[in-house]
C-alpha positions as CSV (number, residue, x, y, z in Angstrom):
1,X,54.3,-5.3,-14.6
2,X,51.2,-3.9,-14.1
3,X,50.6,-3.9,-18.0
4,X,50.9,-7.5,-18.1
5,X,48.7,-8.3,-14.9
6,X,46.1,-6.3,-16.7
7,X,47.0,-7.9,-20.3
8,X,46.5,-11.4,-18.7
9,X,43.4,-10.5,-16.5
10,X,41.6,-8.8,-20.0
11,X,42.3,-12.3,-21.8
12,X,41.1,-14.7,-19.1
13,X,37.9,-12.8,-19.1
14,X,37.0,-12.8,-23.2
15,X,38.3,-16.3,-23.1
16,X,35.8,-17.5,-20.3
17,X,33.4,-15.3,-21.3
18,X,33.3,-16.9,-25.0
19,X,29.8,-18.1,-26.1
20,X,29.8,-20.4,-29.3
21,X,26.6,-19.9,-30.9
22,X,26.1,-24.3,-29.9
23,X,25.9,-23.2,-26.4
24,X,23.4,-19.9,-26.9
25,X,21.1,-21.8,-29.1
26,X,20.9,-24.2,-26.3
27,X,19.8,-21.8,-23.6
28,X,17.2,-20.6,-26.0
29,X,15.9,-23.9,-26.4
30,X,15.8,-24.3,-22.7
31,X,13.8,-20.5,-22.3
32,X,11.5,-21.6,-24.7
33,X,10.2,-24.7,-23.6
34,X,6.3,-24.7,-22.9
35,X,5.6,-24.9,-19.6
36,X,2.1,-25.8,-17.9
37,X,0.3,-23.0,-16.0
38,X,-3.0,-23.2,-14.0
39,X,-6.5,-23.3,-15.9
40,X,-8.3,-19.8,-15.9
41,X,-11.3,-22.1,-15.0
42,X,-8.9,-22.7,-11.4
43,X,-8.1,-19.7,-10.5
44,X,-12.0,-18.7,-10.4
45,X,-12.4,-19.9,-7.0
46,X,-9.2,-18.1,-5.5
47,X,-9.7,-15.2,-3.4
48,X,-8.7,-11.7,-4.5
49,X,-4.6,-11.5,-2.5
50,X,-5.1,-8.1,-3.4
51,X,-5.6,-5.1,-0.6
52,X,-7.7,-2.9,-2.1
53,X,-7.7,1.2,-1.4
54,X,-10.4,3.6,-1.1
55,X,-10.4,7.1,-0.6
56,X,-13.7,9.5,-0.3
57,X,-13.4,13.3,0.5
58,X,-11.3,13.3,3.8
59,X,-11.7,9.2,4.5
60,X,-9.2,6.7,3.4
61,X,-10.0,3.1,3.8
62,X,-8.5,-0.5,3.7
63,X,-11.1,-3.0,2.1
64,X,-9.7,-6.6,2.6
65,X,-11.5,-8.3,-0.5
66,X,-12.5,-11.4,1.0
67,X,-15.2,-10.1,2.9
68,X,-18.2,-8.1,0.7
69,X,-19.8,-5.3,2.1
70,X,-22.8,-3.9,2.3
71,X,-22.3,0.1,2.4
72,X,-19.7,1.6,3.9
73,X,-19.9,3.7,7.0
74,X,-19.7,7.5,6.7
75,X,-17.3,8.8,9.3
76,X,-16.2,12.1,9.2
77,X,-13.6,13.3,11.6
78,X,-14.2,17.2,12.8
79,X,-11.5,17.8,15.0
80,X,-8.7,16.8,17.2
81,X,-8.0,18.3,20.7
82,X,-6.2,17.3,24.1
83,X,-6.1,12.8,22.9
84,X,-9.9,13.7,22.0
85,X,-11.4,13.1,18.7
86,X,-14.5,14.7,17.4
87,X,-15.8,12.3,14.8
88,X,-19.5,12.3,13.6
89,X,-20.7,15.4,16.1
90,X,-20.0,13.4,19.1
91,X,-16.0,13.3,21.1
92,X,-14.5,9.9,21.5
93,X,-11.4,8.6,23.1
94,X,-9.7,5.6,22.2
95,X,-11.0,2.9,22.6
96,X,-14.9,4.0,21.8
97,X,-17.0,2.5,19.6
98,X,-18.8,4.5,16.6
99,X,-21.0,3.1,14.1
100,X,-19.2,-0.6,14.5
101,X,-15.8,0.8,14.7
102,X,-13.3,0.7,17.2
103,X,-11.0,4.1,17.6
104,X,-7.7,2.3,18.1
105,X,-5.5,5.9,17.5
106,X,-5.7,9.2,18.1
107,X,-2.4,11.1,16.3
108,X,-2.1,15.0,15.7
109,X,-3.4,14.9,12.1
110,X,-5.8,11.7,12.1
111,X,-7.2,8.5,13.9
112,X,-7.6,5.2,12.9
113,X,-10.7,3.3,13.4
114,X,-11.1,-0.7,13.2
115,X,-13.5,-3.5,12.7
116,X,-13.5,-6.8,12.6
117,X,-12.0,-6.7,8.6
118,X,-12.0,-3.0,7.8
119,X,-9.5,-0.2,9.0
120,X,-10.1,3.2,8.5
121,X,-8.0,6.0,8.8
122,X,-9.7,9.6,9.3
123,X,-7.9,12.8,8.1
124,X,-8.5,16.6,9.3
125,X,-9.7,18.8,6.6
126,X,-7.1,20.9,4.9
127,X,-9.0,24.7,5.7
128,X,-7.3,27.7,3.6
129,X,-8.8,29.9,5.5
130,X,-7.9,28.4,9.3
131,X,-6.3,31.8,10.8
132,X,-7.5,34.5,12.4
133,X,-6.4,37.6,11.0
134,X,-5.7,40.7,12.9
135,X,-5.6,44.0,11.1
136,X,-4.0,46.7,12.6
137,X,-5.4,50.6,12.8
């Protein structure tokens, strides 16, 4: 019984599944139609729907390409300690404004500064050498 079931099943499947070579050459002829695209000349004047990334030494940033700008700002973030950040030789909580950014969040490895169409996210240093080392005598 279950022979047949499976006999039968196999069968209906080749014969639906059966292509004459009519019926391919007509999807090809479909695929292949020319179809109208937008000028290069158009697309000119279209802004850039692209993020773009940047990343310099220990600074990532988010450049939204709409807006050009001038020089970026260098921030360099020191340390972190008790919701404190120490960015640029000076501490700031959130909240603070440095150099036209806003610190929006302090986490436990880096903050995140904003602008009106820039973030930037500020990184701690990775230090080899950041232990103390006790020797024993």
């Amino acid at each position: 019984m279950k022979k047949l079931f499976l006999f039968l099943l196999a069968m209906t499947i080749i014969v639906n599944a059966d292509l004459s070579i009519k019926q391919i050459e007509v999807m090809i002829h479909k695929i292949h139609k020319e179809r109208k695209g937008v000028k290069l000349e158009a697309l000119d004047g279209i802004k850039d729907p692209f993020v773009q990334f940047k990343e310099e030494n220990n600074v990532s940033t988010v450049v939204i390409p709409t807006v050009k700008t001038a020089e970026e700002a260098k921030l360099v973030l020191h340390a972190i300690v008790n919701g404190k950040a120490y960015i640029n030789d000076s501490w700031m909580a959130v909240n603070d404004n440095i150099l036209g950014y806003e610190l929006k969040y302090i986490g436990n490895k880096g903050v995140v500064l904003r602008n009106e169409n820039h973030i930037k996210k500020l990184f701690l240093r990775k230090q080899e050498n950041n232990f103390i080392k006790l020797e024993e005598r």
